[in-house]
N, C-alpha and C positions, 0 to 999 in steps of 0.2 A: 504494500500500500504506500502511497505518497501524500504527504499534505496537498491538503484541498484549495480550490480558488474558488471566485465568486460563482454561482451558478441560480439566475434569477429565474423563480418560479415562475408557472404561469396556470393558471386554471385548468385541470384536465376537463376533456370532456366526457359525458357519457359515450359508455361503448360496450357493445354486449361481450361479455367473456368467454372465453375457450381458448386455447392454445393453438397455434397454427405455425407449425414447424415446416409443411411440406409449400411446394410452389402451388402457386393458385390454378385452379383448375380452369382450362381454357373458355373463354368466355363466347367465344365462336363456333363457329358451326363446326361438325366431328371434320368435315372435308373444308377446304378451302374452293372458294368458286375459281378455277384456274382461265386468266387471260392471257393469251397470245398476243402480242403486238408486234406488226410485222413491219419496220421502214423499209418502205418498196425501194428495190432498186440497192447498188454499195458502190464503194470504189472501183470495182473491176464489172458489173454489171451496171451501167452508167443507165441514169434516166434524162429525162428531156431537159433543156436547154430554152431560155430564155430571158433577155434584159439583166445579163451577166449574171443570172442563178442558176445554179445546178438541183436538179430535184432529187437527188440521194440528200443533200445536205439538206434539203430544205423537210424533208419525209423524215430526216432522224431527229432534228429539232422537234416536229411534231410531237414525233413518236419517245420522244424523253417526258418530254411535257405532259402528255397524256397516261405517261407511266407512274408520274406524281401524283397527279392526280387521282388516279385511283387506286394507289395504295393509301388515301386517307380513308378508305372505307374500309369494312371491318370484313374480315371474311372473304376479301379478296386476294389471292397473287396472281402476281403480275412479271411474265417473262419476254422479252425481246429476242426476236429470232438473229440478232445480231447485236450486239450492246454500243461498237463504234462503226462507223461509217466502213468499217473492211468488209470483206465479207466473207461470210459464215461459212464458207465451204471452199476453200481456197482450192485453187486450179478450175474448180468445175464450169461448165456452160450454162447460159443463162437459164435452158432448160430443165438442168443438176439442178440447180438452183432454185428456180423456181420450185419444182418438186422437193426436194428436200425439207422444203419452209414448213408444209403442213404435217410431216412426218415427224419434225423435230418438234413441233405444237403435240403431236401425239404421247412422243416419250417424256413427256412434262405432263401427263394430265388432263391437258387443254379440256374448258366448255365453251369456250370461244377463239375466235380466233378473228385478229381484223388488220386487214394490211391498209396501209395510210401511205397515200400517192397524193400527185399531183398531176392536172391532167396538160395537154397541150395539143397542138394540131389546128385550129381553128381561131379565130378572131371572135369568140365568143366567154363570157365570164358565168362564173359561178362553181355550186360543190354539186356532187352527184354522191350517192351510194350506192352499189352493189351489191344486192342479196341473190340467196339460193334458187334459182328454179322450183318448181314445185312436183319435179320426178324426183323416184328415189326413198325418197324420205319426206313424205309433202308437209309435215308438219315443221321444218326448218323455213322454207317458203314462207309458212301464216309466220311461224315466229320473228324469222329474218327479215318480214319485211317492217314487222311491227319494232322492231330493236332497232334499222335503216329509217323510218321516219323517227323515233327520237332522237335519231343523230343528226338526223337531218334537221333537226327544229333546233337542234341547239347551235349550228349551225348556222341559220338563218338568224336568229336571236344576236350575232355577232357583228350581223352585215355583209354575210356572205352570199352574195344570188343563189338560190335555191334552182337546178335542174332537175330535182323529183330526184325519186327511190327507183332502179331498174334492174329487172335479171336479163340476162344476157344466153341463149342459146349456146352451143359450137354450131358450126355449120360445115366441118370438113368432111373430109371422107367415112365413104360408109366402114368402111374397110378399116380402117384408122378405130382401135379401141377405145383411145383415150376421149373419143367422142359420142360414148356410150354409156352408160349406169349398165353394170350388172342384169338387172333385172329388162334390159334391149329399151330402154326409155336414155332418151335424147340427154347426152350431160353437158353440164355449165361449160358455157366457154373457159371462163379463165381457170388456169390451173390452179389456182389457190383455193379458190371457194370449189373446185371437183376435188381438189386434195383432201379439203377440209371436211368436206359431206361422206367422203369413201372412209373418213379414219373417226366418222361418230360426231363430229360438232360444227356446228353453224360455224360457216366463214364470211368476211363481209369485206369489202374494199371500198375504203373512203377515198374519194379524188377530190381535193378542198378548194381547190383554185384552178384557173386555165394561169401556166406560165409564160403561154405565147400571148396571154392579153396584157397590155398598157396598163389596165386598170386592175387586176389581180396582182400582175407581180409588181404593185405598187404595196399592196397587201404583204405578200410573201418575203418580201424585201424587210420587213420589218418582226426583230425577231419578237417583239410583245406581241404580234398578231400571231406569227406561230405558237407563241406559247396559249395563246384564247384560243386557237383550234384543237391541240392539243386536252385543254379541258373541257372544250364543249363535247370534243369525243367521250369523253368518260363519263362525261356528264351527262349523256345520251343513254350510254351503256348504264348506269346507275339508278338512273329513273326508271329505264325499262325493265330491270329486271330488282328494285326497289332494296338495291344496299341503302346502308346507314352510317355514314360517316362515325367513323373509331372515335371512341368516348368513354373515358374513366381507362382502368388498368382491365389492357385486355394483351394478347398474345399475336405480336405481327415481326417478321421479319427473323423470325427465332429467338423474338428476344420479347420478354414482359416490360411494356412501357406502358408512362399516363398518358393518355389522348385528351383532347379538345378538341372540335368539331374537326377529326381527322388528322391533329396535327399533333407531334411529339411535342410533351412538355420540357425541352431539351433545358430550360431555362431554370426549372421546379426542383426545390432538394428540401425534400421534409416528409412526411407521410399522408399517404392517400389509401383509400378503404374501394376493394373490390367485397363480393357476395364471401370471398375466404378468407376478410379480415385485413387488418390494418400493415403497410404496408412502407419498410425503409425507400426512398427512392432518391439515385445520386444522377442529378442532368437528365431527367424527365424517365431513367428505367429502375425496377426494381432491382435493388443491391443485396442480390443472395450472398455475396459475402461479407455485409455486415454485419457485426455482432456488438452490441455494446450501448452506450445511452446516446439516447437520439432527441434533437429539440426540433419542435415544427411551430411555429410561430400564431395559431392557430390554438394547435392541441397540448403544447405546452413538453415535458422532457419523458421520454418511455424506454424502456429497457426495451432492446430487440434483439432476437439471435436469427439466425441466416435470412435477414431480412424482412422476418415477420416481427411485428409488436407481441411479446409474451403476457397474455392478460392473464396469463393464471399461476405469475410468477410471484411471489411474496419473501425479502430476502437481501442482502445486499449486493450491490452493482459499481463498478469503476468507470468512471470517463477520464478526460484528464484534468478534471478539476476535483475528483477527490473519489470516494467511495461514498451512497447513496443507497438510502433505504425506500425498496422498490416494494409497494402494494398494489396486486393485481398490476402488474406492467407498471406501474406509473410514480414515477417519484415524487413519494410521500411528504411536502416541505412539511404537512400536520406534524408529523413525529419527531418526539422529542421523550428518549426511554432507550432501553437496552434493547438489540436488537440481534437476531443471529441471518449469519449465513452461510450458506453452505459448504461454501470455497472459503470462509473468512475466519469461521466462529464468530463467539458472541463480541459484538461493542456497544459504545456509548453512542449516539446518536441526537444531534439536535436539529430543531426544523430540518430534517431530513439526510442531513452531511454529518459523514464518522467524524467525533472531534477529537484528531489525534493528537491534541495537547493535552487533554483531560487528565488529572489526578486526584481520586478522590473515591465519593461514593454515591452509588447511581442506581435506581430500582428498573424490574420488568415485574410483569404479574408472578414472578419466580420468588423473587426475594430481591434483596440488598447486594448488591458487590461491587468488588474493587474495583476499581480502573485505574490501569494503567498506561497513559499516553494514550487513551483513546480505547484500551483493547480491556476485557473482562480478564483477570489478573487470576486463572485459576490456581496457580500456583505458589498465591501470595497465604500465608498462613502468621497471624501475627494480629499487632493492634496500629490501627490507620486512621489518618486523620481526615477528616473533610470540613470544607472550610462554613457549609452551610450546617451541618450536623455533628461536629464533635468528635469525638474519637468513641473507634467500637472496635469489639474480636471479632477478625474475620479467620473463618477457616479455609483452605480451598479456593479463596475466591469470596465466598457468601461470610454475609454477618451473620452470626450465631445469635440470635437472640433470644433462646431457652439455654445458654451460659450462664451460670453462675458461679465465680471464683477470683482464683488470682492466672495474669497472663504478665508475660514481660512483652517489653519492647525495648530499646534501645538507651529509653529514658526511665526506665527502672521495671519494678514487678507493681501491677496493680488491681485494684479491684472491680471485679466486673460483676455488674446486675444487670440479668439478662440483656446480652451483650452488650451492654455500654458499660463504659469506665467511669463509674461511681464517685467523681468527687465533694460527692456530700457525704460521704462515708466515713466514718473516723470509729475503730473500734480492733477486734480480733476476728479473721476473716479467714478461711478455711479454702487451701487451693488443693486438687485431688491431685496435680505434680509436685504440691510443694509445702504440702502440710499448712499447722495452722502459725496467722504471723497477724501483726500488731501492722494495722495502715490508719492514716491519717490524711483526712482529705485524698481520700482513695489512694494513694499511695502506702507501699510498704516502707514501712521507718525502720531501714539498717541501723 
């Protein structure tokens, strides 16, 4: 133990009790809803060109942006089929490529999958979206087109000309498989949204601007409109299928953090309360490896071990401002009495802090004992003085007080009635060590 410093109380609050040792149990769905986001196009699979923009750069801007955004919602992840502008299959053909995108959406999971372009070819502006055909699988169709107009409205809500929601046929050879479902019905033109339908999940391709218009890549040139496309997408994707932006302590990223309407409390360091109890948190995540006394500004000082608040702990506690008597987790400034703990043994204790100057003598609902610098003196066997109460025999630690006789101490042999030293005493006084003798004003008269 080390001497204590200042440690100013604060009100605890109520809080229901139990012990909670393990990590909090995931507040999310048992699955995560898994998103694909796909920036069309990379450095060696180049897209369209126009008023000095490149649309790989312009697709992965989006496609970061819309990846924020909807990891603020609970119960989502979110993976990119390529995370920088290279690309994801080095050596391969646009075709490798292409193909790969939805397969690689597969061994993730994927229930979605959406590739984010930009269009060009024409002296005409605005966004389009591409959903599923409705062979195959017709219920991606109702769903996909219903998922393509929320994207498309949030979208439009930015100031982006809306060109409607459309599927897209193949029209190649009969002979040509890839032009086919399985089941001899007509498949999606593009390879991504056929990838995406053949491997189980809606695929959808946003085209957000024309790059060959004046008036778009005036838009696209600027990277805060990229970034509002970016979250009008997820924000499509969010409404449609009714996530909830992340709030309180819940479990994203593999890691247990506080949320705010979606966002890490990267800033917050004190405790926060999910459904499994009260909660250390260091820069917005729970600190499973904190053990020890915790102030929150708020809830005032609490014992916590592997990051949970101990409410059913009663007992003493070290920060580095002293040693602290903890009731039900919370540091007790009430108390003012002897106190034990378990790692510590018994001390002295005032408004709440060991007081390891202490000499003297100090009661619990036990009895009377000594203290020494702060600590229960079992050891101490003799007569002790204390500055509010007198001098008494203590045995072991505790005062005796069905004592009756003679005890020495350093300042002679004397009489004691029921353990206190008797100096109103004057007479012939009987000790069972030391026979009978002649004391005077409690003392024995050599």
């Amino acid at each position: 133990m080390k001497k204590r410093l200042l440690l100013i109380p604060v009100t605890a609050i109520a809080v229901i009790a139990g012990i909670w040792t393990q990590k909090p149990v995931t507040a999310k769905a048992a699955d995560d809803f898994v998103i694909v986001l796909d920036p069309g196009h990379d450095a060696t699979h180049v897209g369209a060109r126009g008023y000095g923009l490149k649309e790989e750069e312009l697709n992965m801007k989006i496609a970061l942006s819309c990846k924020a955004e909807l990891e603020k919602y609970d119960g989502v992840k979110v993976y990119l089929t390529h995370p920088t502008i290279d690309c994801g299959l080095p050596g391969s053909s646009t075709r490798e490529c292409l193909y790969s995108r939805p397969d690689y959406a597969k061994s993730v999971g994927a229930s979605l999958y959406v590739s984010l372009h930009n269009n060009a070819g024409m002296d005409t502006s605005g966004h389009e979206v591409y959903y599923p055909n409705a062979n195959y699988i017709p219920e991606f169709n109702v769903e996909g087109a219903a998922l393509a107009q929320c994207i498309s409205d949030k979208l439009s809500d930015i100031g982006i000309n809306d060109r409607g929601i459309h599927t897209r046929d193949s029209n190649g050879d009969e002979d040509d498989e890839t032009n086919w479902y399985d089941d001899g019905s007509r498949a999606d033109y593009y390879a991504v949204i056929r990838g995406s339908k053949k491997n189980g999940f809606i695929g959808l391709i946003v085209e957000h601007a024309y790059i060959s218009n004046a008036n778009d890549a005036s838009l696209l040139g600027d990277d805060n409109m990229l970034a509002l496309m970016g979250q009008a997408d997820a924000q499509g994707i969010a409404e449609y299928y009714g996530f909830a932006k992340k709030s309180g302590i819940i479990y994203s990223n593999d890691r247990w953090g506080m949320y705010n309407d979606g966002e890490l409390q990267s800033d917050y360091n004190g405790l926060s309360s999910n459904n499994n109890g009260w909660w250390k948190i260091t820069n917005g995540y729970v600190d499973f490896d904190y053990t020890g006394i915790v102030y929150d500004e708020e809830r005032g000082w609490w014992y916590v071990k592997d990051g949970a608040v101990q409410f059913g702990y009663n007992g003493l506690k070290y920060n580095e401002n002293g040693w602290w008597k903890i009731t039900n987790g919370y540091v007790d400034f009430e108390y003012t009495g002897v106190a034990y703990g378990e790692e510590s043994g018994w001390w002295y204790v005032k408004d709440g802090a060991v007081q390891f100057g202490y000499n003297g003598l100090k009661s619990n609902e036990n009895g009377w004992w000594k203290i020494t610098d702060g600590y229960a003196d079992f050891g101490y066997t003799g007569i002790t003085y204390d500055e509010e109460r007198g001098w008494w025999y203590v045995k072991d630690g505790a005062v005796q007080f069905e004592y009756n006789g003679l005890k020495y101490n350093e300042n002679g042999w004397w009489k004691i009635t029921d353990g206190y030293v008797d100096f109103e005493y004057t007479g012939v006084a009987y000790g069972e060590e030391s026979g009978w003798w002649y004391v005077k004003d409690g003392a024995v008269q050599f």
